[in-house]
C-alpha positions in Angstrom: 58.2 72.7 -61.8 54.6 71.2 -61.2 53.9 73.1 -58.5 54.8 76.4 -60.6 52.5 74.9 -63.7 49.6 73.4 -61.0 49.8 77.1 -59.5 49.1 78.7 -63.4 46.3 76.4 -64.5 44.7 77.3 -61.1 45.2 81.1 -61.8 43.9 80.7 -65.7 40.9 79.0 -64.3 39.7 81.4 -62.1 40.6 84.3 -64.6 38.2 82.2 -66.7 35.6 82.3 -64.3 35.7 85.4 -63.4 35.5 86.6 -67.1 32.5 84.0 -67.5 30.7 85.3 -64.3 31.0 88.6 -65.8 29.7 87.8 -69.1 27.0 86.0 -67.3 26.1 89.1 -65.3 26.4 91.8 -68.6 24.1 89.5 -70.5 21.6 89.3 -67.3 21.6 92.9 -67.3 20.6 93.2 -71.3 18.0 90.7 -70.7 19.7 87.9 -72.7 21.0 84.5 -70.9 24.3 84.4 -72.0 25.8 86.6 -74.9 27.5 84.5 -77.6 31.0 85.8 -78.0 34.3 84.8 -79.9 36.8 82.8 -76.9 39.1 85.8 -76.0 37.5 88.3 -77.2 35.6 91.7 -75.1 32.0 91.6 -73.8 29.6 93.5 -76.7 28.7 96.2 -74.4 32.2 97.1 -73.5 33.1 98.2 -77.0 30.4 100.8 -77.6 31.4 102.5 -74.6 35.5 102.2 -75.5 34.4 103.8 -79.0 32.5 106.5 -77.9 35.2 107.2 -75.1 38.1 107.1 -78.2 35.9 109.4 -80.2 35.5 112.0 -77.5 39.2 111.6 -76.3 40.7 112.4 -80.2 38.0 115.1 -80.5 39.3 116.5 -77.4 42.5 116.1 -78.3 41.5 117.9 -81.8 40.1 120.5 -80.0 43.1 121.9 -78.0 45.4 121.9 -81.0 42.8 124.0 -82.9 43.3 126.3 -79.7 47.1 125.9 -79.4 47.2 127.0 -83.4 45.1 129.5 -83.0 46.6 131.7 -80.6 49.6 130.8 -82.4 48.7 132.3 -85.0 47.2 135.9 -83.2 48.0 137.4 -79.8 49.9 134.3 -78.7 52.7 134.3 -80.1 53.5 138.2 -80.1 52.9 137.8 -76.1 55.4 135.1 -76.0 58.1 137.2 -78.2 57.4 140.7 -75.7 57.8 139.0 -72.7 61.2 137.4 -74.4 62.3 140.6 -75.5 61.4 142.6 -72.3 63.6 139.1 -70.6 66.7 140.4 -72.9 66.7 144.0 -72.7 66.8 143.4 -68.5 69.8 141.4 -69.0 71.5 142.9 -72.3 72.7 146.4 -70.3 74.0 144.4 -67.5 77.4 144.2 -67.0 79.0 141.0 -66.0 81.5 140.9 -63.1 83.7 138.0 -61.7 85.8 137.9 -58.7 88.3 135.4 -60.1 90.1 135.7 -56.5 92.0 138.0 -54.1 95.9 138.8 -53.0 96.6 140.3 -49.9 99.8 140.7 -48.4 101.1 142.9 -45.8 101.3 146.2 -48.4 99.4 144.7 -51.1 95.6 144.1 -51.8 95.0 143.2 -55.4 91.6 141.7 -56.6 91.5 140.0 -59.8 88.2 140.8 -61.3 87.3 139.7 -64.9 90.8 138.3 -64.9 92.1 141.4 -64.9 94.3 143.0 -61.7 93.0 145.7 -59.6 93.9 147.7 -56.6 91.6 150.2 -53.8 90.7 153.5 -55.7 90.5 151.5 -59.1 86.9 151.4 -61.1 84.9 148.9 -62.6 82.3 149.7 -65.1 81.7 153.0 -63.0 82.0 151.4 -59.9 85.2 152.5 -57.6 87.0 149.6 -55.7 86.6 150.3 -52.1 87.6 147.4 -49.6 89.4 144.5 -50.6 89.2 141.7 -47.8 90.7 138.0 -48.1 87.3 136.3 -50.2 85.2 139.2 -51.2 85.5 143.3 -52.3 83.2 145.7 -51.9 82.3 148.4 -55.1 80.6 151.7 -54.5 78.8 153.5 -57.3 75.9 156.3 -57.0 73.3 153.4 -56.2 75.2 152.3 -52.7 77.7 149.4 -52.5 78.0 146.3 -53.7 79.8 143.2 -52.2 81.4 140.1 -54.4 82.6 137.2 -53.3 85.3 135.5 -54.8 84.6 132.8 -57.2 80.7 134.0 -57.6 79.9 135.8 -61.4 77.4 139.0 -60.6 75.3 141.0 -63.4 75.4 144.5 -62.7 
């Protein structure tokens, strides 16, 4: 245990001389000998400087909420809801498909899509069931065709 408490005096020491030496050298600068200060307590100088750098920072910080209100309040916010909308009206006409999985057997191909059974010639949402295979299906509409995999959820 001394050696730990020898170690922390040592340390507190030169902390204090370090903070003294500074002192020393802040008050050399302002033309004093040494500035008289409560024990513990910041250099003088220092605390103009951490004002004036508090006052700017809330100012600042003033500043870009005005902003943030004030586009808010005007063009801001109606950008915000367009580009929502315009997100929704991409996604509200899509139809949503789900290869829940596949049966084959020798005479049989069934794919169950949206939980629902379905066999080659069969349509989904306009789309006409063209090859069933043992993990995906392939759909064919006007636009080309499409492939799903099994276990995979597609908006179309």
């Amino acid at each position: 245990m001394s050696i730990i408490n020898d170690a922390l005096k040592k340390t507190q020491m030169q902390r204090k001389n370090e903070k003294e030496k500074r002192a020393e050298a802040i008050a050399a600068q302002a033309g004093s000998s040494k500035p008289e200060q409560n024990p513990g307590s910041n250099p003088g100088p220092q605390k103009p400087a951490r004002m004036t750098l508090w006052i700017v920072a809330s100012m600042l910080t003033i500043a870009g909420l005005l902003v943030i209100i004030d586009l808010t309040n005007t063009q801001g916010i109606e950008a915000v809801k367009h580009f929502a909308m315009a997100a929704v009206n991409k996604t509200r006409n899509k139809f949503k498909l789900v290869l829940d999985g596949v049966i084959v057997s020798d005479d049989t191909r069934i794919a169950l899509i949206n939980k629902q059974p379905m066999q080659l010639g069969d349509s989904v949402n306009g789309m006409k069931i063209v090859a069933i295979n043992m993990d995906t299906i392939r759909l064919q509409n006007e636009k080309g065709i499409v492939e799903l995999k099994t276990g995979a959820t597609y908006l179309l």
